[in-house]
C-alpha positions in Angstrom: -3.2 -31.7 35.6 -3.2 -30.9 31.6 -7.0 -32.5 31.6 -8.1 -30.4 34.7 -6.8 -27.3 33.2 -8.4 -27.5 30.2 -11.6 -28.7 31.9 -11.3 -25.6 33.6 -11.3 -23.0 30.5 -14.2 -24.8 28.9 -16.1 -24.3 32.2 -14.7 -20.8 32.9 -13.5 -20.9 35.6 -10.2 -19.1 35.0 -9.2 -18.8 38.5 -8.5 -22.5 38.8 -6.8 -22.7 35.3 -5.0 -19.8 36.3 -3.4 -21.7 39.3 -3.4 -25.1 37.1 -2.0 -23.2 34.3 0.9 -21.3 35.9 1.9 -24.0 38.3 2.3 -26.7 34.6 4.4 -23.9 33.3 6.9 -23.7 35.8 7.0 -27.3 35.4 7.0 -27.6 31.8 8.0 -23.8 30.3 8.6 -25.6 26.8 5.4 -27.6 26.2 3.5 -26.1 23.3 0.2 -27.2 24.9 1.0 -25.7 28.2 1.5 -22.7 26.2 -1.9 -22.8 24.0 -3.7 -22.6 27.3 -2.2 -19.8 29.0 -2.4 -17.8 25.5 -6.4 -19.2 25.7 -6.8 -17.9 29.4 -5.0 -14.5 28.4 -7.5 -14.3 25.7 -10.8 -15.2 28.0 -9.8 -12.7 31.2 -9.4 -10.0 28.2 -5.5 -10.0 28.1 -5.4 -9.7 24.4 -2.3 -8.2 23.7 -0.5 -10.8 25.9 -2.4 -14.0 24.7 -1.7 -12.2 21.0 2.5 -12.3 21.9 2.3 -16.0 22.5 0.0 -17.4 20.2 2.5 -15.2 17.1 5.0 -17.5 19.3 3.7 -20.9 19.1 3.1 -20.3 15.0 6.5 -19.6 14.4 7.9 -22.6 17.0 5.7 -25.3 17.1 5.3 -28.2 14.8 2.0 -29.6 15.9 -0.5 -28.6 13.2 -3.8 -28.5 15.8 -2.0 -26.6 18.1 -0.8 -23.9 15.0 -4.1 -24.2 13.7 -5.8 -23.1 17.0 -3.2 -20.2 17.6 -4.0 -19.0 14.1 -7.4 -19.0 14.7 -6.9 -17.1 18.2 -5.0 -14.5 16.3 -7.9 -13.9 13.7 -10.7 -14.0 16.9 -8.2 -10.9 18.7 -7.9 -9.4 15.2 -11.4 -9.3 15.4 -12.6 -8.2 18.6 -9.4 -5.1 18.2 -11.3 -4.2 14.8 -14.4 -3.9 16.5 -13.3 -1.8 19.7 -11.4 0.3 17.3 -14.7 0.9 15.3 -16.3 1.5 18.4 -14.0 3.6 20.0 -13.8 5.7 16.5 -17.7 6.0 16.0 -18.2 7.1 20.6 -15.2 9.8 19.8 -17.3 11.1 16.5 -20.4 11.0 17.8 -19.3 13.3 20.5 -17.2 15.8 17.8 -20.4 16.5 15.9 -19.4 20.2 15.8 -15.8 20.0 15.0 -15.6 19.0 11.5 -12.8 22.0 11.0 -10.8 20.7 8.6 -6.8 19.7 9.9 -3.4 17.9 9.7 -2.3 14.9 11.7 1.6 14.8 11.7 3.8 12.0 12.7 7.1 13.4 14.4 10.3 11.1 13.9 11.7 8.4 16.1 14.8 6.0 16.2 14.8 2.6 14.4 14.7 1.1 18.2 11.3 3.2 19.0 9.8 2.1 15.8 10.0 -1.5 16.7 8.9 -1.1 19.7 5.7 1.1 18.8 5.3 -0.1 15.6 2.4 -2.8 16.6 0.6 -0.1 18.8 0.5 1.9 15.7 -0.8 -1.0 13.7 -3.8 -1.4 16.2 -4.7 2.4 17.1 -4.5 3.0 13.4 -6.1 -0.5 12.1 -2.6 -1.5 9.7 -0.3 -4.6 9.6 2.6 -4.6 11.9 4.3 -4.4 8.1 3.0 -1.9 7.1 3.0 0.6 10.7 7.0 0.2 10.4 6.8 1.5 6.7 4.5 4.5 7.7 6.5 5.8 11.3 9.0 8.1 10.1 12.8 8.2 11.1 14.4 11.6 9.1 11.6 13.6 9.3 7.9 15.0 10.0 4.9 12.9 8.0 2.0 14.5 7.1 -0.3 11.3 7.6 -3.4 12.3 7.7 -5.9 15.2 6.4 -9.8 15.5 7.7 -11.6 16.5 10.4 -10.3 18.0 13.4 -12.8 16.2 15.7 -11.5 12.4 14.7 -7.6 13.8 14.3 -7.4 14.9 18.1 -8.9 11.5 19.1 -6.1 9.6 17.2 -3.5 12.2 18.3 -4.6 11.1 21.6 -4.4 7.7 21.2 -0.7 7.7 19.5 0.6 10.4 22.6 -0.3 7.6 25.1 1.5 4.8 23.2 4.2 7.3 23.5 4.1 7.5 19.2 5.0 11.5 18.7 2.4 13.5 17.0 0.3 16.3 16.3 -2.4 18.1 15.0 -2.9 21.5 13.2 -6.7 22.8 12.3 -6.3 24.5 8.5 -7.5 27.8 10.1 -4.3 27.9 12.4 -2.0 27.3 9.7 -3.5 30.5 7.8 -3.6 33.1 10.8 -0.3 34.4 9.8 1.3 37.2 7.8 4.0 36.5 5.5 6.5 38.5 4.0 9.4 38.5 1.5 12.5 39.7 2.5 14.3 41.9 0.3 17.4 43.0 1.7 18.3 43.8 5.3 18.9 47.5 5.9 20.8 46.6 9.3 21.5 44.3 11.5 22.5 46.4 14.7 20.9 46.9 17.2 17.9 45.9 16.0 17.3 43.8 12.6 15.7 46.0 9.8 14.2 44.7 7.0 13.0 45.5 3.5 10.1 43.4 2.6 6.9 42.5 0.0 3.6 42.0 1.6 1.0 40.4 -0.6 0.2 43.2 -2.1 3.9 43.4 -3.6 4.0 46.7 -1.6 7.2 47.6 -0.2 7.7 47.9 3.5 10.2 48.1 6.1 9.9 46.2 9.6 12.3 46.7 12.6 12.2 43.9 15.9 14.6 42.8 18.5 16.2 39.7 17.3 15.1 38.1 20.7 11.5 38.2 19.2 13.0 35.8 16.3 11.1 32.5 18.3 12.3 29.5 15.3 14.5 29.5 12.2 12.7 27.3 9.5 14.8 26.2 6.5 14.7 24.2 3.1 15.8 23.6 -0.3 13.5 23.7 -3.1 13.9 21.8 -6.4 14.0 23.6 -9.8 12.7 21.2 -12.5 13.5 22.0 -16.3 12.5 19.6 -19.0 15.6 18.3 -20.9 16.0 16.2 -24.3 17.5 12.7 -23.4 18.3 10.1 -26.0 17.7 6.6 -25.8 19.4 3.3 -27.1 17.4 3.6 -30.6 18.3 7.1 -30.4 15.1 8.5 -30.3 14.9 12.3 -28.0 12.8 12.3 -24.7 11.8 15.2 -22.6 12.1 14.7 -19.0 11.9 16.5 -15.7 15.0 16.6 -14.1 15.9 18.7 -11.2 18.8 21.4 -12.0 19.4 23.7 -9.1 17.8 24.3 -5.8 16.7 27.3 -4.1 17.8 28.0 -0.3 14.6 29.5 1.9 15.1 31.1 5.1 11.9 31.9 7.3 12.4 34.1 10.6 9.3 33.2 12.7 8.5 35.7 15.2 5.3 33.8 17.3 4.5 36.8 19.1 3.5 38.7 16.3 2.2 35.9 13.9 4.8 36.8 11.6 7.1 35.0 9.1 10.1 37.1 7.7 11.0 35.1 3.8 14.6 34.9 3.1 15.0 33.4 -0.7 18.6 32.6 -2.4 17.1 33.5 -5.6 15.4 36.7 -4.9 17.3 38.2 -2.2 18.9 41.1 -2.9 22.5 41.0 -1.9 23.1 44.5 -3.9 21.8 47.2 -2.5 24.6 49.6 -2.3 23.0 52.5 -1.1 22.0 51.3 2.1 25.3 49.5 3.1 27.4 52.5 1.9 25.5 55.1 4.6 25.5 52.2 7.6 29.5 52.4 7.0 30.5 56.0 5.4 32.5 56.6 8.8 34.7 53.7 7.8 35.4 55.4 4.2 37.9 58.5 4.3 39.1 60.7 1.0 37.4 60.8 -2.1 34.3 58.4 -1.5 33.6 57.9 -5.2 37.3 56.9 -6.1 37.2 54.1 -3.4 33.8 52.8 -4.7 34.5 52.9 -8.2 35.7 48.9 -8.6 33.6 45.9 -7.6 31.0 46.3 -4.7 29.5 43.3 -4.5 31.3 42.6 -1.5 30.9 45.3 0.6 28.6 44.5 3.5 29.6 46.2 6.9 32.8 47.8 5.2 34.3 44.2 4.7 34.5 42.6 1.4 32.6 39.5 1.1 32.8 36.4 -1.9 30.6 37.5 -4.9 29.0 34.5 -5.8 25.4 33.8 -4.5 26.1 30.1 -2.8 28.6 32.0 -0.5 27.0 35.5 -0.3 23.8 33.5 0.9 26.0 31.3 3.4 27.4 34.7 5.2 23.7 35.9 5.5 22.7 32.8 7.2 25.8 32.6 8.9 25.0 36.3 10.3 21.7 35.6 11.2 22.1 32.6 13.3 25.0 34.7 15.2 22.5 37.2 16.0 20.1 34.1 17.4 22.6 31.0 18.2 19.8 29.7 20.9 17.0 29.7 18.5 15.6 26.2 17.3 16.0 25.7 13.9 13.8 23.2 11.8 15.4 21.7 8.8 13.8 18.7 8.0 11.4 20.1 5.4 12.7 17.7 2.3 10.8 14.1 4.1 7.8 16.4 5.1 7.6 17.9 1.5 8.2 13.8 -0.4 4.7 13.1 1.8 2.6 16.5 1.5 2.9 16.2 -2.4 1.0 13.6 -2.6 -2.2 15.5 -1.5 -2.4 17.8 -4.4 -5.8 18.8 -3.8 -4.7 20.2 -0.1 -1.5 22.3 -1.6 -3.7 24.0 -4.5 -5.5 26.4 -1.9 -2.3 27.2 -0.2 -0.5 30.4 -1.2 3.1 29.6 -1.1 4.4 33.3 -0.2 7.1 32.4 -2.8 8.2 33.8 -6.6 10.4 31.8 -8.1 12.0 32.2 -11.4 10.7 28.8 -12.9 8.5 27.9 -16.2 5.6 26.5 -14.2 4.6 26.7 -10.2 5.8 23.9 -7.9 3.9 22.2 -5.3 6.7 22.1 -3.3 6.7 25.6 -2.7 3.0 25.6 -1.3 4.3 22.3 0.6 7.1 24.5 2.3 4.8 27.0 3.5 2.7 24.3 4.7 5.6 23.3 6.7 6.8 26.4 7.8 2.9 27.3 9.2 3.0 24.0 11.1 6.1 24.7 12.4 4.7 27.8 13.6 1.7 26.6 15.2 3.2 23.3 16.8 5.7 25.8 18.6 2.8 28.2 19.4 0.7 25.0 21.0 4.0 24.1 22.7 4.6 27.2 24.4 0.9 27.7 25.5 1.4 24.0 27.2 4.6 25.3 29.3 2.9 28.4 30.6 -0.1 26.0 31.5 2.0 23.5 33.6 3.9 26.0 35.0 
């Protein structure tokens, strides 16, 4: 039966070896050969991800060198014919996105260790990469920006990674820029509504009121401050090297509906402006006004005295904001985005970063945040529009 099932693949007629084939399995489940033929008839009727799984099988199990040999070369013929549909595939989808050669972002979303190995060889083939390699590039902590180009050949690959259940998306560079952003100063008030003090880009002040149910996302981050140091080495000789002292705490309120993006910076915000707390809460004051304000005001805010140093007078302002929104969806994971969006320096030099830092030389992580916070933006913009449409 062996003979008459090979017989039959070398004269193609896989409907007999499938019968010959499948009835010397049940028979024989263990038999290397047995196994080298069905992964040959899985690879004939075009079932090349299954013949693939076996014939990766029979190289790491079985000892006959003709039969490894042949299952190597079955893997490079697959390899092969999946290049070439790839190629295919890729050139059909460009030829018919002529006209959208916008220029955009292809982001990989996170996923658990469990959905990486399980998607990490579709990701090898829709993206033409070692199984090695696609578990190094799918991301677990955090969003990867993983590819920049055109928007025409990033929507067919978005495509192709949504229905092998791999999380992504895709941003066009216009999107990301049709948005206003502005610098918080200090809030005048937090009741009913949220007023705000603010820079526009003109460094103009301006003050902004808004229901804090138009506050659609919280986006958040920590950027590095780098200062050269002197270090000494074993022959004692002085180096200077970047070395990251402090970090800044950023704060953006996104409000989708208006396409705006409220600033909050640890470094800049001011957490002393007096004049404006003192009027909100004269009714709480009684006797000589002057004599009770005369000592330390750093801590008044809302007639209540608050810790004086920064770290904690920033963590009561966050903490007051996210009372006022405590269903709002807050996106954190800016520090794995940012280690990946540095690496395309050329992209972050026409962004304006919105952000004024008091540093010895710009940052590309700043531009990288407001890359993130944009994306942020738009990928919950794309995600409404989506609900209202299958609603």
């Amino acid at each position: 039966m062996l003979e008459q099932a090979a017989d039959a693949l070398n004269r193609q007629d896989y409907k007999t070896a499938a019968k010959l084939i499948a009835t010397l399995v049940a028979k024989h489940p263990d038999d290397h050969q047995i196994q080298l033929y069905a992964a040959q008839l899985q690879e004939a009727t075009n079932k090349l991800d299954n013949a693939l799984e076996i014939y990766r099988l029979l190289l790491q199990h079985a000892v006959n060198i003709k039969i490894t040999t042949e299952a190597r070369q079955g893997i490079q013929r697959i390899d092969r014919i999946q290049s070439q549909i790839q190629a295919n595939a890729v050139a059909q989808a460009r030829a018919g996105i002529e006209d959208n050669i916008e220029p955009g972002f292809l982001v990989l979303e996170p996923m658990s260790q469990e959905q990486k190995q399980a998607t990490a060889p579709k990701f090898a083939g829709i993206m033409n990469l070692d199984p090695y390699s696609a578990r190094l590039q799918l991301p677990r902590r955090g969003w990867r920006l993983y590819r920049v180009g055109q928007m025409g050949e990033l929507e067919f690959y978005r495509d192709r990674l949504q229905t092998a259940e791999i999380p992504c998306f895709c941003v066009s560079k216009h999107d990301t820029q049709q948005m206003f952003v502005f610098r918080v100063s200090h809030f005048q008030s937090f009741y009913p509504k949220a007023t705000i003090v603010c820079l526009d880009d003109r460094a103009e002040l301006r003050t902004f009121s808004f229901n804090w149910s138009e506050v659609t996302q919280i986006v958040t981050g920590m950027l590095p401050i780098f200062e050269e140091v002197m270090e000494i080495d074993a022959r004692n000789r002085t180096h200077r090297k970047p070395r990251i002292l402090d970090y800044v705490h950023i704060c953006d309120l996104q409000l989708r509906d208006r396409r705006s993006i409220f600033r909050l910076c640890s470094q800049t915000y001011d957490f002393c402006d007096y004049k404006q707390l003192i009027t909100q809460n004269r009714t709480q004051f009684t006797g000589d006004l002057s004599s009770q304000l005369s000592g330390d005001l750093s801590g008044l805010l809302n007639g209540e005295r608050i810790p004086s140093t920064s770290h904690d007078n920033w963590k009561n302002l966050i903490a007051q904001i996210h009372k006022q929104v405590p269903e709002v969806h807050t996106q954190s994971d800016f520090t794995p985005f940012a280690e990946t969006a540095i690496g395309y320096p050329e992209l972050l030099n026409w962004i304006n970063p919105h952000i004024e830092l008091l540093r010895r030389a710009d940052s590309p992580w700043d531009r990288a945040f407001q890359l993130f916070s944009a994306l942020s933006m738009c990928k919950d913009k794309n995600s409404q529009i989506d609900r209202i449409s299958t609603n």
